[in-house]
FIKE-900413 format. One record per residue (C-alpha): residue in three letters; x, y, z. Coordinates in steps of 0.02 Angstrom, whole numbers. Layout:
// residues N
ala, X, Y, Z
...
// end
This chain:
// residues 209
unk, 771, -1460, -400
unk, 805, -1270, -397
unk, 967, -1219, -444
unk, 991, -1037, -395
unk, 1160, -1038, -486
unk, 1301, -1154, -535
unk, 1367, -1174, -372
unk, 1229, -1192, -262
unk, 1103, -1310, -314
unk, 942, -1348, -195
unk, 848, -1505, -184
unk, 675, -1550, -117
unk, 670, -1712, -6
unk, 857, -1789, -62
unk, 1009, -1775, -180
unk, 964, -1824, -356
unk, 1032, -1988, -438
unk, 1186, -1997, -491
unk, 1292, -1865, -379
unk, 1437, -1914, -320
unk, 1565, -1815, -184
unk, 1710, -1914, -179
unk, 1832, -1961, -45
unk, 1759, -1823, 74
unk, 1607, -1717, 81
unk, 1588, -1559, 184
unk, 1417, -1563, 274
unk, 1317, -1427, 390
unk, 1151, -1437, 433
unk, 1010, -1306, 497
unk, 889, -1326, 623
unk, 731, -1234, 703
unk, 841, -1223, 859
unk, 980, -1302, 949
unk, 884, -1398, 1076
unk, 894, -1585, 1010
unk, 747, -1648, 1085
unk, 649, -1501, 1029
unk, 707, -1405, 862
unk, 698, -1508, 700
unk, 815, -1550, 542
unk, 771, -1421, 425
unk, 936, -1408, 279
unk, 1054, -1534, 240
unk, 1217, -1429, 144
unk, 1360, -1531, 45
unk, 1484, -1487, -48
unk, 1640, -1592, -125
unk, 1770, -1451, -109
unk, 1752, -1398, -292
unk, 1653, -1237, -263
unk, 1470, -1305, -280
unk, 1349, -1325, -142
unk, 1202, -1433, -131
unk, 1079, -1399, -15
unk, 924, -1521, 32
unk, 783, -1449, 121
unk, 682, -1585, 225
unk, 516, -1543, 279
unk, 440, -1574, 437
unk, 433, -1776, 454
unk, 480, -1811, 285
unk, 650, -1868, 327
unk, 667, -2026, 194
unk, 808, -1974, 111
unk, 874, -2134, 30
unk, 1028, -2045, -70
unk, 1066, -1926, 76
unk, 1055, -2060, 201
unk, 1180, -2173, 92
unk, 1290, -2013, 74
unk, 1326, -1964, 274
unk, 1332, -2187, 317
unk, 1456, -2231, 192
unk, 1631, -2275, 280
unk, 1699, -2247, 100
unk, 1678, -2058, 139
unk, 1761, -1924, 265
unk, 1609, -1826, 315
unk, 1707, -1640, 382
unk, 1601, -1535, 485
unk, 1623, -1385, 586
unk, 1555, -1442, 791
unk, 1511, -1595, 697
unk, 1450, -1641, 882
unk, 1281, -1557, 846
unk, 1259, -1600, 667
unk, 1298, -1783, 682
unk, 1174, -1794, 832
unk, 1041, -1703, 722
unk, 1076, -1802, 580
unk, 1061, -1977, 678
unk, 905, -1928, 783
unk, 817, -1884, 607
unk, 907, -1956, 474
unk, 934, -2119, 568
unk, 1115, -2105, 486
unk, 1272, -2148, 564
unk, 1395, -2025, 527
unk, 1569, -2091, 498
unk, 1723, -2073, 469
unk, 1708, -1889, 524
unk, 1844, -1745, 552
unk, 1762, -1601, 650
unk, 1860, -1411, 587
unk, 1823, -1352, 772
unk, 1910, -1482, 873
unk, 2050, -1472, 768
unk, 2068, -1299, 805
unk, 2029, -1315, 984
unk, 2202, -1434, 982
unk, 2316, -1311, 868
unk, 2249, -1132, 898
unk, 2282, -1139, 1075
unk, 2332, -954, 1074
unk, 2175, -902, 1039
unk, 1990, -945, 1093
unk, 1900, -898, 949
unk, 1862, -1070, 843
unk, 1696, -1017, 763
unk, 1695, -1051, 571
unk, 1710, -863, 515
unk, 1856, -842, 632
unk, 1947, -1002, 566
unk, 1913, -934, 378
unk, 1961, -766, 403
unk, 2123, -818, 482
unk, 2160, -961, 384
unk, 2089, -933, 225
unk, 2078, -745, 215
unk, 1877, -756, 181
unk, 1753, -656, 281
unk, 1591, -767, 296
unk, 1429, -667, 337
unk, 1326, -720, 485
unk, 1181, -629, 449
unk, 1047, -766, 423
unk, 1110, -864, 568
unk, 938, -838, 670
unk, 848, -863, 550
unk, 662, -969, 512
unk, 762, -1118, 424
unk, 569, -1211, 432
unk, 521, -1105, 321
unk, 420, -1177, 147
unk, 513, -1074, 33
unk, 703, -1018, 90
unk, 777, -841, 19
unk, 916, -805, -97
unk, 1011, -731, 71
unk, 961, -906, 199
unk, 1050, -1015, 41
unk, 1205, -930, 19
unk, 1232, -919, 206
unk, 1178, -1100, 215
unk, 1318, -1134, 56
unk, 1444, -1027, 132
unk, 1456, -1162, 268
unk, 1519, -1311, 185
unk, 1611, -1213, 43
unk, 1773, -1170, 165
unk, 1772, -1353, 249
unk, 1891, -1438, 133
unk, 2011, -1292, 120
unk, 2014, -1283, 337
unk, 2035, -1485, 331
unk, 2199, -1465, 224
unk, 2263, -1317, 337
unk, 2225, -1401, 499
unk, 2301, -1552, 464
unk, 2452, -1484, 420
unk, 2446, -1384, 601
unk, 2395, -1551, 672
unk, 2538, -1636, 583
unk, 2667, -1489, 635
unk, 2590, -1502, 825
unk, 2606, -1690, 845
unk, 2429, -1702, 875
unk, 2370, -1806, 723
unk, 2327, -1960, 822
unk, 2246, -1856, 984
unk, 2123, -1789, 841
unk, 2099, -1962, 757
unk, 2036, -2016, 921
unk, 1925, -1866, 963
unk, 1858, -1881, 784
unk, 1819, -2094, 808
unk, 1729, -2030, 962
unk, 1610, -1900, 917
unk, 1467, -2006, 860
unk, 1488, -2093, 1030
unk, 1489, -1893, 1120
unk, 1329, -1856, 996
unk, 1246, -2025, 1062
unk, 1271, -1946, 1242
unk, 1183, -1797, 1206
unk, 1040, -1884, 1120
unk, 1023, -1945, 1282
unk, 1020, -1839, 1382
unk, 1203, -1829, 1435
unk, 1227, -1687, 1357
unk, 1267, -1546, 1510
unk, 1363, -1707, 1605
unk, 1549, -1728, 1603
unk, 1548, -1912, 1620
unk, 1727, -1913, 1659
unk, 1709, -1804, 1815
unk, 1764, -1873, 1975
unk, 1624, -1818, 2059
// end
């Protein structure tokens, strides 16, 4: 383990014995691309809403992962992602996890901030939260043997804001009457990530045509 400082801790390979997130667990991941048949699992970040973020770095093929795996598959646990629809498809074609329950930061603002069309993470946390989030390592070589100092703390910064958008949104949810409409959208994503893995992923199966 290399813990760069006491709230970002990065593994090798999977979490350590012993850690435990709680009820819910923010969770990102990073990738050598965003084609899913193509670009590989790289990062794995976590974080329990306290402030720490633990990062696991998988290399290419070694994707064992007993604690991680147990982590993301336990129905004990909300997993809260930002477009989990990517990560939980990444996660499962890897990781050979099934991601659930989920709650997914973007869909729930897609269904509240309707006067707006800006739903990335760093627009959500700057209008939410008041936090600017740097995207400066966002294309960046996440295969990469040894990560920087600057790839971590981007790669932290993503799960470090989930809990506190969670809490907001669902109050907005709440306030909106859309609590249940989520709920479903939520239940459904592993079924939408399935779809892509598949190669549904440019289709709109409910089309008419």
């Amino acid at each position: 383990m290399d813990t760069m400082s006491d709230d970002i801790h990065h593994y090798h390979g999977d979490l350590p014995d012993g850690l435990g997130f709680g009820a819910s667990v923010a969770v990102d991941t990073e990738t050598m691309g965003l084609n899913l048949q193509r670009d590989r699992l790289c990062l794995v970040q976590l974080s329990a809403g306290d402030g720490t973020a633990h990062l696991v770095q998988l290399a290419d093929g070694a994707y064992q992962a007993p604690r991680l795996k147990a982590l993301l598959a336990d129905p004990a646990i909300v997993k809260i992602f930002h477009y989990g629809r990517f990560d939980i498809a990444m996660i499962r074609r890897h990781l050979a996890a099934e991601c659930g329950p989920v709650f997914c930061t973007k869909i729930a603002s897609r269904l509240v901030r309707t006067y707006t069309d800006r739903h990335g993470l760093k627009d959500l946390c700057r209008e939410l939260l008041g936090v600017e989030l740097s995207k400066h390592q966002q294309s960046s070589d996440w295969g990469a043997p040894k990560l920087s100092r600057q790839q971590l703390e981007y790669a932290a910064a993503d799960v470090l804001y989930l809990h506190d958008l969670k809490s907001r949104l669902e109050t907005m949810l709440a306030r909106s009457g859309r609590a249940q409409l989520a709920a479903a959208l939520f239940a459904f994503l592993p079924t939408r990530a399935e779809l892509d893995l598949g190669g549904w992923n440019d289709v709109d199966i409910f089309a008419h045509s």
